[in-house]
C-alpha positions in Angstrom: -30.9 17.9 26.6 -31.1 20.9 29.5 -30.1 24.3 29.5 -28.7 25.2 32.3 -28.8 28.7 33.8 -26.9 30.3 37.1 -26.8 33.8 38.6 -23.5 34.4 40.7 -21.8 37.0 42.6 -18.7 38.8 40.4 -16.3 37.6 42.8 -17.1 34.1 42.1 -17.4 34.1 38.7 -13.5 33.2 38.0 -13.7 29.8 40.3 -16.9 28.7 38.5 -16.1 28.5 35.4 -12.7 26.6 36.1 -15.2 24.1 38.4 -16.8 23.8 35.0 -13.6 23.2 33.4 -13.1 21.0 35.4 -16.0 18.8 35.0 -15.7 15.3 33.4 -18.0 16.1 31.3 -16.4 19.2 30.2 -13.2 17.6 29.3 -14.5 14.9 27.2 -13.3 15.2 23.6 -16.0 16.9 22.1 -17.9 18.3 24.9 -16.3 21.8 25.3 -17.6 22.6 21.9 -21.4 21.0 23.2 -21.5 22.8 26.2 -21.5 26.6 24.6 -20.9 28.5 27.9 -22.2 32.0 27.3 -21.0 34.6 30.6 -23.5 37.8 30.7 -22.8 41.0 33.1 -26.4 41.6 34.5 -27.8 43.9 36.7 -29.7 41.9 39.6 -30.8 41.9 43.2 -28.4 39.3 45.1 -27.4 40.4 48.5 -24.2 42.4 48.1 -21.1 40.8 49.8 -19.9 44.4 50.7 -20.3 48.1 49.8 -18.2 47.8 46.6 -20.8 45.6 44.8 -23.4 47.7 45.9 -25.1 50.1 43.5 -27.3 52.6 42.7 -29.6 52.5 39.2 -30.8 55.4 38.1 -33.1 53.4 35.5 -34.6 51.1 37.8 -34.8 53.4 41.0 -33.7 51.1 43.1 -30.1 49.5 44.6 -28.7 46.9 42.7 -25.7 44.1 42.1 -23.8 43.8 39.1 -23.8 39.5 38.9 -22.9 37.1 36.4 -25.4 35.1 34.3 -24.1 31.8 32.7 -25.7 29.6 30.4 -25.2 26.2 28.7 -26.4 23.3 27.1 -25.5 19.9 28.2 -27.0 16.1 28.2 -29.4 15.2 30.0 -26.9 13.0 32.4 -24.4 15.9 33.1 -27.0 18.5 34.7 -26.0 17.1 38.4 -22.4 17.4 37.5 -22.6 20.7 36.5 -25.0 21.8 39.2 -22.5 20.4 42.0 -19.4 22.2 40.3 -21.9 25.4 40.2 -22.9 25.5 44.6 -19.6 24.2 45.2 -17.5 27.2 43.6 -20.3 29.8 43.4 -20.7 29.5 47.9 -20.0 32.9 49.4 -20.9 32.0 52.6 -24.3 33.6 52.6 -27.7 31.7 52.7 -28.0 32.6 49.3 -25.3 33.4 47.0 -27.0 33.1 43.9 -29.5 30.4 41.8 -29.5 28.0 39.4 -32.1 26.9 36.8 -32.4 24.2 35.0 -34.8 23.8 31.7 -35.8 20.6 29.4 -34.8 21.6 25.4 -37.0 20.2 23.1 -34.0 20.3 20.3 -30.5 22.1 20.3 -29.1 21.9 16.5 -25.5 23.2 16.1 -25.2 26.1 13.3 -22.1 24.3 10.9 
């Protein structure tokens, strides 16, 4: 199994997750209940796309970008699935619009 991680601009955070959605391997009878998508409002350091998504942190010092973080478990099989529907609907046009990571799981045990 691999957990899979992405950082994306605000603006794109809508078309993601239907890409994901959208996945065969997301539709799969069981799999929407597997794949645990988890959506986090982070404070980051991606280019901004305009002024608007600029900002300034008082805690940090510094300018930053509010971005989404998303996270989810999936088979081992499904990661370049999921990465392809991740660049494909997270592209703003900039060199880089964001970053995906991708870790091995030793064991992922659902809580029933």
């Amino acid at each position: 199994m691999k957990e899979v991680k992405a950082y994306v601009h605000r603006t794109r955070i809508a078309d993601v997750i239907a890409a994901l959605k959208d996945c065969p391997c997301w539709r799969e009878s069981q799999a929407a209940r597997r794949h645990n998508l988890a959506l986090y409002v982070v404070k980051g350091s991606l280019k901004p796309l305009d002024n608007e998504e600029l900002h300034y942190s008082l805690d940090i010092g510094d300018e930053i970008v509010n971005e989404y973080k998303l996270e989810l478990i999936c088979a081992d099989d499904e990661v370049d699935e999921i990465i392809n529907a991740l660049q494909t609907a997270g592209r703003t046009g900039q060199p880089v619009a964001g970053w995906i990571t991708v870790t091995q799981l030793d064991r992922a045990i659902p809580i029933e």
